[in-house]
N, C-alpha and C positions, 0 to 999 in steps of 0.2 A: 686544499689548494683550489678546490672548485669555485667555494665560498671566495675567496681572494680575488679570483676575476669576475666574479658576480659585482664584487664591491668593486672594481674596477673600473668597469660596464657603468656601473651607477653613476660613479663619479663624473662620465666620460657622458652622463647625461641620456644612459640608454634606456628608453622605457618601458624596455622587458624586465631588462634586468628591476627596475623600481617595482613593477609589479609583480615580479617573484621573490624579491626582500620584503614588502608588503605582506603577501600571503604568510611568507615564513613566520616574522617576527609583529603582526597586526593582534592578534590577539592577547598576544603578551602584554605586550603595549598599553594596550585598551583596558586590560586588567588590574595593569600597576598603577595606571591613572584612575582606577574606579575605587581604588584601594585607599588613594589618597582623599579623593571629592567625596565617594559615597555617591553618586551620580552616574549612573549605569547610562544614562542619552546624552549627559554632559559630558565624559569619558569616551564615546564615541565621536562627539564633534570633534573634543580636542586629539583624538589618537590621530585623527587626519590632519586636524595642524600641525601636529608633530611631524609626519611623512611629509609635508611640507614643506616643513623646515629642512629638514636634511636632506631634501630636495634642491633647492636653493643653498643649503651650506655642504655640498654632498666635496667639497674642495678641501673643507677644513678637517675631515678625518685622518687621523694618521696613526697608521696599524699601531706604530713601534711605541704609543703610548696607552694602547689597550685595545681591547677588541669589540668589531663594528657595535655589536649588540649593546654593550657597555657604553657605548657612545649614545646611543641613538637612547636606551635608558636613562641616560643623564637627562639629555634633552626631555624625554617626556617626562621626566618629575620635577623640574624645572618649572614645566609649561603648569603641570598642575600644582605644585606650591603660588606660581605666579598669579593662576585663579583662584585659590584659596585667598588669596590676601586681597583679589580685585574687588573695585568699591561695588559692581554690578553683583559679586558672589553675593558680597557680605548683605547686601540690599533683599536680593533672593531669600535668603534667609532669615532676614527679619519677618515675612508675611510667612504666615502660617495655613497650610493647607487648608480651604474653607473643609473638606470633607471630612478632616479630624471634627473641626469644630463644631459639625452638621451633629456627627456622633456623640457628643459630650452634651450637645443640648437634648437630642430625642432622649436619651440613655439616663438622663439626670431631671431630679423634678425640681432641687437644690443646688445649685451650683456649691451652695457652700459648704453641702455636706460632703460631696465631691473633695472641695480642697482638702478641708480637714481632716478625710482617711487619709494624706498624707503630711501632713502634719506642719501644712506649711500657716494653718491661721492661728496654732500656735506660739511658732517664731516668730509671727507677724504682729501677733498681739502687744499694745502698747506704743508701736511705733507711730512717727508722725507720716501723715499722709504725703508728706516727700519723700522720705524714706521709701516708702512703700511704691513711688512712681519711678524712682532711683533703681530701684530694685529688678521693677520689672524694665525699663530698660535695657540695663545693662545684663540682666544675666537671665531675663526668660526671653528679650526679642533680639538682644546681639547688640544692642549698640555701643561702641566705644564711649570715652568718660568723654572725649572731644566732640564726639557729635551729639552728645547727651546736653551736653554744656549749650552747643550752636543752636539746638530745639529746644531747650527750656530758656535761653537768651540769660544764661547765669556763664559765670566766669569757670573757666577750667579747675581754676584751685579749688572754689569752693565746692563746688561739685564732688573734686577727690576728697577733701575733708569730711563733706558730707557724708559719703557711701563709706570713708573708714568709720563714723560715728557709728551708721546706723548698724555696719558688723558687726559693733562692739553691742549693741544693743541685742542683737542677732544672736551672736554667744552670753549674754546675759541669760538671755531666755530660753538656752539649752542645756541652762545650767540648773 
């Protein structure tokens, strides 16, 4: 019952009560968002967006359809599905930490002996050098086949065509 007037208080715009719903359910929060992003500082921005929002929507909860926590859960996997798909995430994640790449070149006198313990100039052997730009695009830097398409100034279709060929070439060579 105590919890019920707490959410009440909130509602009603109180700012104790925000900040002892905060304490309570903040680290959860933060957790289930980290859970999603993998972003332990991007997870804490957005855990505050979250409190945020249900700050300004703190009117639209309504017990008799489940409880507060549940609510305010929704909202913050919501918020981080919403960043996961935002064009700023996906952009993030194409650059690659210069500090990996600092390590792969002290650590390596060969880069290509490097790849080849994993076995990727195997699979790679024989393919055309579009193929091979396709490739890393799309699945070693993240770009979608549309923005692949928009930077190499080629047509979506052919693009998709392409990346099917050069798979089948891909399973050719795993064979």
């Amino acid at each position: 019952m105590e919890l019920d007037n707490l959410i009440q208080q909130f509602q009603q715009k109180d700012k104790a009560a925000f900040a002892t719903l905060y304490d309570m359910y903040a680290k959860n929060i933060c957790g289930v968002i980290n859970v999603i992003l993998n972003d332990p500082e991007r997870a804490q921005e957005l855990c505050h967006d979250v409190f945020i929002k249900i700050w300004e929507k703190s009117d639209q909860y309504d017990a008799s359809k489940g409880r507060f926590f549940t609510w305010i859960l929704n909202i913050a996997r919501n918020t981080a599905i919403d960043e996961l798909r935002s064009k700023t995430h996906k952009n993030q994640k194409k650059n690659l930490p210069v500090d990996s790449l600092v390590g792969i070149y002290e650590n390596s006198e060969d880069l290509n002996d490097k790849i080849d313990t994993i076995g990727l100039q195997s699979l790679l052997k024989g393919l055309k050098d579009k193929c091979i730009l396709l490739i890393d695009m799309l699945y070693f830097k993240g770009y979608t086949q549309k923005e692949a398409a928009k930077e190499l100034k080629t047509p979506i279709g052919t693009i998709k065509t392409r990346i099917r060929s050069c798979i089948s070439e891909i399973r050719k060579n795993m064979a």
